[in-house]
N, C-alpha and C positions, 0 to 999 in steps of 0.2 A: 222078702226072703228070696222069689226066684229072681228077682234084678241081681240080690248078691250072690246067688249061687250063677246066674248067667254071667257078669263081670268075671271071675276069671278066667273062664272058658274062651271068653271074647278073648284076651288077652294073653293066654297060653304059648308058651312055647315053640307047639304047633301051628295055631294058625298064625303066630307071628312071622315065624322063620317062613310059611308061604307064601305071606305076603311081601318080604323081602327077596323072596328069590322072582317072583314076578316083576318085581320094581326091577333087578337086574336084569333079568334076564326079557324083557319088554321087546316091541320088534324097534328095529333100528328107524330113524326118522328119515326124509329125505335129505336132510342137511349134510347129516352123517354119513348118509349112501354114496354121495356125488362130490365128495370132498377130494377123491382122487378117482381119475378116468379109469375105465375098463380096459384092463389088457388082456391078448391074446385069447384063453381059454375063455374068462371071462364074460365076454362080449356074448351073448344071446341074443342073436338076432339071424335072420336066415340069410341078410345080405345087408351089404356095405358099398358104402360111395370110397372106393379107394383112393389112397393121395398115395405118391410115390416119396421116396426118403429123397427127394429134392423138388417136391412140390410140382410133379408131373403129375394130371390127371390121367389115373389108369379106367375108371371108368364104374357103373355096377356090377360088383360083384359078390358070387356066391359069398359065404361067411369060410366055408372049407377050402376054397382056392386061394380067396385069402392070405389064409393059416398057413397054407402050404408056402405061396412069395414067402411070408415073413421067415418059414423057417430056413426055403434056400438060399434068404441074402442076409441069415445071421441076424434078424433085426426083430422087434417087435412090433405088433400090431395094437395101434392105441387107439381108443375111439373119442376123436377131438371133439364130436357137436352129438352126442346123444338123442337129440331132441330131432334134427332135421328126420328126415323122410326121404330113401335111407337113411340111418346115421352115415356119420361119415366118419372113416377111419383112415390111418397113416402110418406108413412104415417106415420104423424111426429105432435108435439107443435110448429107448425107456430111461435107462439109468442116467447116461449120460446127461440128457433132457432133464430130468430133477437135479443132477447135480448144478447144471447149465442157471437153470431157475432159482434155485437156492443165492448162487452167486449172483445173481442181477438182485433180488432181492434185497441181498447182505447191503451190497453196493449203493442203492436207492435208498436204504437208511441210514447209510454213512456219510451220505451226501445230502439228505432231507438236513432242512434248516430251519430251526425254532427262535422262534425272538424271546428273550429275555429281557425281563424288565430290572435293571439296575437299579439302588436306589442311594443317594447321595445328601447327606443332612448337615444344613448349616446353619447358624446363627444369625438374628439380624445384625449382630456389631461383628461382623467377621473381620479378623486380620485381611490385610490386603494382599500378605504374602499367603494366609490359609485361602484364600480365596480364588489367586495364580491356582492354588494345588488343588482343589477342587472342580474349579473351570478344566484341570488336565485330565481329570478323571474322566468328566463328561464329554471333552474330546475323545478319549481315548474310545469311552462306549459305543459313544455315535458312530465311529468309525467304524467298530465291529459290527453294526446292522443291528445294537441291540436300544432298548427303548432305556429311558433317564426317569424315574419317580423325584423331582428333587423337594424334600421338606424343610423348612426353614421352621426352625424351634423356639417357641418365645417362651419365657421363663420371668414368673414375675411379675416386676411394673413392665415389664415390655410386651406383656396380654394388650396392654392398653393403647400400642402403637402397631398394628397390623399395616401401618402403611411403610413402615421399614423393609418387612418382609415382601410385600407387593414390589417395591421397587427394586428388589433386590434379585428378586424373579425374574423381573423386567430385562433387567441387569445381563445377566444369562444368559437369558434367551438371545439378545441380541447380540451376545457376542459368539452365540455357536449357532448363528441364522447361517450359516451356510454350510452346514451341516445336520441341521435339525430343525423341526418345527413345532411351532406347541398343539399339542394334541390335546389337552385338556387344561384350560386354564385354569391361573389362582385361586385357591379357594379355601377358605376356613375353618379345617376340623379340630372341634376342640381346641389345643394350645396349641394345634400346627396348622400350616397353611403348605398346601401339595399343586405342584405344579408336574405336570408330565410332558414328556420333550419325544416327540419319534423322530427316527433317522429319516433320512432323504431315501438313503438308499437300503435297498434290500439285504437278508442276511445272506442269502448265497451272493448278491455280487460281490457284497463288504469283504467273505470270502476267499472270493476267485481274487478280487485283488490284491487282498492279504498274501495267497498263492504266487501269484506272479510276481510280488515285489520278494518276497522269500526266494525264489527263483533267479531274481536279478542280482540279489547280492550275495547268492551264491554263485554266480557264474562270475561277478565282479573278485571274489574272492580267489576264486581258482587261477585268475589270470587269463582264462580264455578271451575276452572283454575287451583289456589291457591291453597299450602297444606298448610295442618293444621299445629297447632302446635306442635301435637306430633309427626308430619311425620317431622320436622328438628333435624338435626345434633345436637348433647347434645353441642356442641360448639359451637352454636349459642344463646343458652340460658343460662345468667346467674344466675348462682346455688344461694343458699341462703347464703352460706357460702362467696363466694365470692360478692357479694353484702352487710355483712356485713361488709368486711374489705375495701370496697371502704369509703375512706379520706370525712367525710362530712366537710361540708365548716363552719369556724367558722362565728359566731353569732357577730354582733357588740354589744361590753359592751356598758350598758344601764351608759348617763352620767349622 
């Protein structure tokens, strides 16, 4: 009886809601402390290694003379190394600076490059024209920097001939060897047999050259590229003389 008369007590209202507002209200960890630098008022400490707002060393100084630079040149006082001995602070556009960072960030995963594994399934009795179009496929992959899974499907009495599918792999491969290589050879899961092909080249360069040839035909397009007309061969253009003796096409008599 005092176990069931102590259970709800434990569990109450009150000492619930206290122990939630402790869970929140807990001291901050260091992770969370140091996730962004100390500026200006901030910073406690009685002195600073100062850096000038163009990487001049201004030298040890108090934390209030400081305070004072940062407010006559309009800038703020960051402290970039917390840990040294002094820290070491720098008077900079706080804002600016996170804007500046946010943007190189953006950029760096707009331009980070993930391979993908493609994957392409064929039969052992393929058409020779499905076979053109599947071989174009896995060109086309290859060239994007991304990886080829290719599975070949037996269905049937054709469980019973895995050397179709073998040679058929074989087949592939060798004809997108200059382009790719086999990264994991043939091999017999269940009713498939999986063969995996990596590009030669990487996906940022597949990329940049994907880029530049986009570039090329677009500047082929504009005509910048292009010469003119009077920069071709006189044998490329026809004379007037010769365009008057070219054969015009007769007229059907009016009936």
């Amino acid at each position: 009886m005092r176990v069931m008369r102590g259970f709800p007590v434990f569990q109450g209202p009150g000492r619930t809601g206290r122990r939630i507002r402790k869970a929140q209200g807990g001291p901050i960890s260091a992770e969370q402390r140091f996730t962004e630098p100390r500026i200006n008022d901030r910073i406690r400490v009685p002195e600073v290694r100062l850096v000038g707002p163009n990487g001049e060393q201004v030298g040890i100084v108090p934390i209030a003379k400081a305070l004072d630079l940062a407010r006559e040149s309009d800038l703020d006082l960051v402290e970039v190394a917390p840990t040294a001995r002094p820290p070491v602070a720098k008077l900079m556009d706080y804002g600016k600076f996170k804007y500046e960072s946010a943007m190189k960030a953006r950029e760096a995963r707009r331009n980070q490059a993930h391979t993908i594994i493609k994957e392409i399934k064929l039969r052992p009795k393929i058409d020779p024209h499905d076979y053109e179009t599947k071989k174009g496929h896995v060109v086309r992959f290859l060239k994007g920097g991304d990886k080829v899974k290719v599975t070949i499907m037996f269905r049937g009495r054709e469980q019973s001939r895995p050397e179709l599918g073998y040679r058929l792999l074989q087949r592939l491969a060798a004809d997108v060897d200059d382009l790719g290589f086999v990264e994991s050879n043939p091999k017999q899961d269940g009713r498939n047999m999986i063969m995996v092909i990596g590009p030669h080249k990487k996906k940022a360069e597949a990329k940049a050259e994907q880029a530049e040839a986009r570039a090329a035909r677009g500047r082929g397009a504009d005509g910048d590229e292009l010469p003119a007309e009077d920069e071709l061969p006189a044998g490329d253009l026809p004379s007037a003389e010769a365009a008057a003796e070219e054969p015009q096409a007769e007229k059907p008599a009016a009936e």
